[in-house]
KOLKOLKE-690918 format. One record per residue (C-alpha): x negated, y, z negated; residue in three letters. Coordinates in steps of 0.1 Angstrom, whole numbers. Example, Ala and Ser with C-alpha at 12.3 -4.5 7.8 and 13.67 -1.06 7.14 Angstrom:
<sites>
+-------+-------+-------+------+
!    c1 !    c2 !    c3 ! rest !
+-------+-------+-------+------+
!  -123 !   -45 !   -78 !  ALA !
!  -137 !   -11 !   -71 !  SER !
+-------+-------+-------+------+
</sites>
This chain:
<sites>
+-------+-------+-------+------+
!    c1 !    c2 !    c3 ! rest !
+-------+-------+-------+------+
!  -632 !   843 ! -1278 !  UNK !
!  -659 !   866 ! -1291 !  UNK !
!  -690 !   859 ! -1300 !  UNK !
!  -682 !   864 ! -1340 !  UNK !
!  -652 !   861 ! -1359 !  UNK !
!  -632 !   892 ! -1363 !  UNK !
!  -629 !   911 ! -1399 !  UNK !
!  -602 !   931 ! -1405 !  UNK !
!  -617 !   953 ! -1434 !  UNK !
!  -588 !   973 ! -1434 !  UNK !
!  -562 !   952 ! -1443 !  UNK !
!  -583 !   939 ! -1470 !  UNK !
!  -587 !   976 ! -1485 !  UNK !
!  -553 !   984 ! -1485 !  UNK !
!  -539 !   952 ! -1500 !  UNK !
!  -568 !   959 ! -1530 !  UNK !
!  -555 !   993 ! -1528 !  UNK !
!  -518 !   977 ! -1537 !  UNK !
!  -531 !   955 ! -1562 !  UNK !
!  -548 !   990 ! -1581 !  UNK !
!  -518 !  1008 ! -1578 !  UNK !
!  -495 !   985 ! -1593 !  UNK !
!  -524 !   972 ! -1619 !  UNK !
!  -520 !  1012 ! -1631 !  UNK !
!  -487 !  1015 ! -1627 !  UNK !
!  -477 !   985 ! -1650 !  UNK !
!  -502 !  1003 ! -1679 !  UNK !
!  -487 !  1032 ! -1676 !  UNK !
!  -451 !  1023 ! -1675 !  UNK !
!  -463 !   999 ! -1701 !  UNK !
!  -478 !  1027 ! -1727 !  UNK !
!  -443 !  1047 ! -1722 !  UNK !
!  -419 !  1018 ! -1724 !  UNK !
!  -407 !  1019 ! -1694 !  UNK !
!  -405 !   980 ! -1691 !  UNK !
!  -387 !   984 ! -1658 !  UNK !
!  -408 !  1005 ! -1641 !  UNK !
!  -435 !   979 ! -1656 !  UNK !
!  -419 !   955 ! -1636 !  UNK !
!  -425 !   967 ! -1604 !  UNK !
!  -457 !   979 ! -1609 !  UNK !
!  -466 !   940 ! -1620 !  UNK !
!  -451 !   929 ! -1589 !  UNK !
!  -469 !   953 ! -1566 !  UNK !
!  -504 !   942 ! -1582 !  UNK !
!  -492 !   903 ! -1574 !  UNK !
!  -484 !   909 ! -1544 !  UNK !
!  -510 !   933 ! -1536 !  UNK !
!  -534 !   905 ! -1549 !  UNK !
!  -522 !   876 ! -1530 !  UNK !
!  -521 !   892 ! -1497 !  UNK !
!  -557 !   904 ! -1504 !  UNK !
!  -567 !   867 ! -1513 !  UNK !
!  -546 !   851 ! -1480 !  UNK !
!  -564 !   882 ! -1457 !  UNK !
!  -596 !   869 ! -1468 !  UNK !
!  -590 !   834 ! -1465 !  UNK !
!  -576 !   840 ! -1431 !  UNK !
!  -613 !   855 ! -1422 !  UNK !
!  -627 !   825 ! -1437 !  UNK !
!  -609 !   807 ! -1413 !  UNK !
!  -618 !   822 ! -1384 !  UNK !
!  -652 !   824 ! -1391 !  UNK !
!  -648 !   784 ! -1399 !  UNK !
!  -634 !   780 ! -1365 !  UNK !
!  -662 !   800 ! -1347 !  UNK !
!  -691 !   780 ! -1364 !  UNK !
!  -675 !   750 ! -1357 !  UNK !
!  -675 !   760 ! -1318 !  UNK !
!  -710 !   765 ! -1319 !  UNK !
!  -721 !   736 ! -1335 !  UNK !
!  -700 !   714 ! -1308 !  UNK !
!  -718 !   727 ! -1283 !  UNK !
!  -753 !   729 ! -1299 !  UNK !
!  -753 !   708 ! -1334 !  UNK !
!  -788 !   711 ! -1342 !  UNK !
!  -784 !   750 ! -1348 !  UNK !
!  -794 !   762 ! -1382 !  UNK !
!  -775 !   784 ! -1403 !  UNK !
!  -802 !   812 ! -1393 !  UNK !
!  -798 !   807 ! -1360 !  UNK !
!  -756 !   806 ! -1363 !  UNK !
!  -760 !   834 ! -1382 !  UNK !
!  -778 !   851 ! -1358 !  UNK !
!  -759 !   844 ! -1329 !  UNK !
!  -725 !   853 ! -1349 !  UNK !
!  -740 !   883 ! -1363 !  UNK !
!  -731 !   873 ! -1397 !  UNK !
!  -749 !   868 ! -1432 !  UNK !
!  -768 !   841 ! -1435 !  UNK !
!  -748 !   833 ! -1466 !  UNK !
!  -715 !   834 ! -1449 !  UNK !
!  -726 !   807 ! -1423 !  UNK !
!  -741 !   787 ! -1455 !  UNK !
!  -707 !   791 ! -1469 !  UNK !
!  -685 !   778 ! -1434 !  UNK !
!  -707 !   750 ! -1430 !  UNK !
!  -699 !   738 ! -1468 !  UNK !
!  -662 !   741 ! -1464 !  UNK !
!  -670 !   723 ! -1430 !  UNK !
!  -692 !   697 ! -1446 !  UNK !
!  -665 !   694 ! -1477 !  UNK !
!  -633 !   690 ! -1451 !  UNK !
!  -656 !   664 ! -1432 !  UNK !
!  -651 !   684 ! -1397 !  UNK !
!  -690 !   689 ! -1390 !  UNK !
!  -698 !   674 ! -1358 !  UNK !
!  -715 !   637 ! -1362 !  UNK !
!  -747 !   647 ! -1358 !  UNK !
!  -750 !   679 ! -1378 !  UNK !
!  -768 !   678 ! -1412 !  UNK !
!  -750 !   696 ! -1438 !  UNK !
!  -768 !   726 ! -1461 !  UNK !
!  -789 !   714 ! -1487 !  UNK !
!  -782 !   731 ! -1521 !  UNK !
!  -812 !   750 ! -1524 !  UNK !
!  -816 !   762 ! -1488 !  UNK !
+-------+-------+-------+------+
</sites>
């Protein structure tokens, strides 16, 4: 496994890019009563939108996964220092170890973030 979780940026752009096209689409058709062609364009934004919300969840995931490997085998490791050694945002390691913390899957001896660090 590497040492940080893997983004897939791309997939993320192009599933926004969906969403867009579709968003302007259903105006469009909208403005010129072209309900059917409305339709569609609807369908491509939800779409478009839900894939981009699973592709980022699915990063969340991983980077979930990768924090949580870490802190096994060291659990006194700070979100700096996680961060750090991930080559993440300090905030994004903040953020794993509070969906950690709220699932209950931080390791025993781990303390979770405090709200104001």
């Amino acid at each position: 496994m590497p040492n940080h979780p893997v983004r897939r940026p791309v997939a993320l752009i192009a599933w926004c890019s969906t969403a867009a096209i579709g968003a302007a689409t259903a105006t469009g058709a909208a403005a010129t009563s072209t309900y059917a062609v409305c339709a569609v364009g609807l369908f491509a934004l939800g779409g478009g939108a839900l894939a981009a919300y699973r592709t980022v969840r699915a990063a969340e995931n991983r980077t979930d996964l990768v924090v949580l490997e870490h802190l096994r085998l060291d659990p006194r490791l700070t979100a700096e220092a996680l961060a750090t050694v991930l080559g993440l945002r300090p905030a994004a390691v903040q953020l794993s170890l509070h969906r950690l913390a709220s699932a209950r899957q931080l390791p025993s001896s781990t303390t979770p973030p405090s709200p104001g660090s």
